[in-house]
C-alpha positions as CSV (number, residue, x, y, z in Angstrom):
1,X,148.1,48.2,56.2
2,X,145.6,51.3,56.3
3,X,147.0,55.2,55.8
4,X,147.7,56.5,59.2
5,X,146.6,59.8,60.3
6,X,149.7,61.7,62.0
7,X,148.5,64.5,64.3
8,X,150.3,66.9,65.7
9,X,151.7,67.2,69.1
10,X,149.7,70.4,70.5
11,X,146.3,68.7,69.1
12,X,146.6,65.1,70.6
13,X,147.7,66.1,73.9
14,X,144.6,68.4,73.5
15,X,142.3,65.9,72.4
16,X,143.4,62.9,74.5
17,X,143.8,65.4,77.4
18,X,140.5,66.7,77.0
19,X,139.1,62.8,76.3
20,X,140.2,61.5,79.6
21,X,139.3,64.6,81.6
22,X,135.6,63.8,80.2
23,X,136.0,60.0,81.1
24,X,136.8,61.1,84.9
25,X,133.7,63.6,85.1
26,X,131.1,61.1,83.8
27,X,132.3,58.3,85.8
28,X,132.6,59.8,89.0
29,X,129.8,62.2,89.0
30,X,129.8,64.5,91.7
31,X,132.5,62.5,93.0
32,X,135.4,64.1,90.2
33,X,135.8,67.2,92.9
34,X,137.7,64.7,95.1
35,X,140.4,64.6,92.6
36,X,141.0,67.9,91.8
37,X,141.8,70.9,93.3
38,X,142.9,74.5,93.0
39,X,146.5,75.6,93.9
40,X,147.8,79.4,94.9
41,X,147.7,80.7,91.5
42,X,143.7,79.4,91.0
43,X,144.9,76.6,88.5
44,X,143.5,73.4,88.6
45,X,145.2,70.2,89.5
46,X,145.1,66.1,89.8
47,X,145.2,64.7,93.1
48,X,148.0,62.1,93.1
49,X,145.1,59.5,92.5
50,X,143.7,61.6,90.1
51,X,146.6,62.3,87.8
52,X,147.0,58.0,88.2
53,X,143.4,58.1,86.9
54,X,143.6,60.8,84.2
55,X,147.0,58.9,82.7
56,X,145.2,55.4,82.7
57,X,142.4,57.1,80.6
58,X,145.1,58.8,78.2
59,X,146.7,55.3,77.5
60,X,143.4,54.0,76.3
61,X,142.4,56.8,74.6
62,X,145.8,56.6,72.9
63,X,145.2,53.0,72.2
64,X,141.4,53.5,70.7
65,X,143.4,56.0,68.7
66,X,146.2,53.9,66.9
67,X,143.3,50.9,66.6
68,X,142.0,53.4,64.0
69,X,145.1,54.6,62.9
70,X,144.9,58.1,64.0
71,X,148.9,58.8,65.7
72,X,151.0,61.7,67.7
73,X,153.4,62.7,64.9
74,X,156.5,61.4,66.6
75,X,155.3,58.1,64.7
76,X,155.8,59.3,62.0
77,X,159.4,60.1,63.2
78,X,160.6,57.2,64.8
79,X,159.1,54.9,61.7
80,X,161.5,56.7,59.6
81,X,164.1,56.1,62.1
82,X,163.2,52.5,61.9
83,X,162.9,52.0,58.2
């Protein structure tokens, strides 16, 4: 089996967070706007649809990821749990 590359929390939500946001803007064009929007405090948001969206795209992301070897440190973690 190949080294895996642990990452750590802060950066993989980042990158796969960042990742799936992409994903949404390119495939729905000028259509993305539909599943956002801005609460009170000027912060965006997911629609309910959106968020379903955004999480589907994290999954794969997260997927493409471990196919490469490239994990969220709490694999690390529950390996040695395991071992």
């Amino acid at each position: 089996m190949s080294n895996k590359y642990y990452i750590d929390a802060s950066s993989f939500l980042e990158v796969t967070s960042e990742l799936a946001d992409y994903i949404m803007q390119e495939k729905l064009g000028d259509k993305y706007d539909k599943y956002v929007y801005q609460d009170e405090d000027e912060v965006y948001n997911y629609t309910k649809a959106g968020q379903d969206m955004f999480n589907n795209y994290v999954e794969v992301i997260e997927g493409y990821l471990h196919n490469v070897s490239i994990v969220h440190e709490d694999q690390k973690e529950n390996e040695n749990v395991n071992n």
